[in-house]
N, C-alpha and C positions, 0 to 999 in steps of 0.2 A: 228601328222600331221592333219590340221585342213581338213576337206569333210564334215562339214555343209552344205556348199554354194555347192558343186557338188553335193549331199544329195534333197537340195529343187530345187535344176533343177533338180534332176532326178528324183523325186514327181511330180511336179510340170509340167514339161516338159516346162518349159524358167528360166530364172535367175530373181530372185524376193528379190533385195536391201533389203526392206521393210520388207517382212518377216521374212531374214535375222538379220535381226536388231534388233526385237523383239524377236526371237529366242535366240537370243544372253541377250537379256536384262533381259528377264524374269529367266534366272539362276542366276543372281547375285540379283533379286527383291526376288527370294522365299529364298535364303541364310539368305537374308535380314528379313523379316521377319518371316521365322520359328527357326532360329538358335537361338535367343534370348528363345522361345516360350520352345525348346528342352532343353537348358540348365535350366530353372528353373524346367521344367520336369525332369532332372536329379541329381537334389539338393535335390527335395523334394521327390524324389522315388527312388528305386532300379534304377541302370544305367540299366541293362537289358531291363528295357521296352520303355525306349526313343531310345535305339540303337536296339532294336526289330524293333522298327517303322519305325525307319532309314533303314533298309535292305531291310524292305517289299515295300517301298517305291519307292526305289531305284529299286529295281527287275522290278516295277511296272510299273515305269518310262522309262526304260532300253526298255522294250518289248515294251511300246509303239513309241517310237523313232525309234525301229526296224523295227516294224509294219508298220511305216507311209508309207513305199514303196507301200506294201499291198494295206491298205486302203486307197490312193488315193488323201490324203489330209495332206498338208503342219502344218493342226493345231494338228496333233499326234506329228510330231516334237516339236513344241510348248510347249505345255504339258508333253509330255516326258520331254523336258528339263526342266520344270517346277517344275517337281516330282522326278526325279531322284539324286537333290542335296538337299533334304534336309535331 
């Protein structure tokens, strides 16, 4: 069930298209460019440490997405979603 968009209105306190959007974009731009980066990291090392990175990342990403309510501001959403998939 998508609550992004309920998510940065209730950060945010109004509905914000635009950060939406970017929100949304920025998970398929960092897929983009770390999946490539992860896989040759995983060819030429033990898988262990690119799927180390991967978790810690994610965990990282996760708690700041969480957080955004907290802290006040629509760009931890951002960023969590940033971090969180790659």
């Amino acid at each position: 069930m998508p609550v992004m968009e309920q998510y940065i209105t209730k950060v945010q306190g109004y509905p914000d298209d635009i950060m939406y959007g970017y929100c949304m974009a920025v998970f398929s731009a960092a897929r983009v460019l770390f999946m490539p980066v992860l896989g040759v990291w995983a060819d030429s090392r033990p898988m262990i440490e690119p799927f180390t990175f991967s978790v810690v990342l994610s965990l990282l990403g996760n708690g700041m997405y969480a957080l955004a309510e907290y802290g006040g501001s629509t760009w931890w959403i951002f960023f969590g979603r940033g971090t969180f998939e790659t």
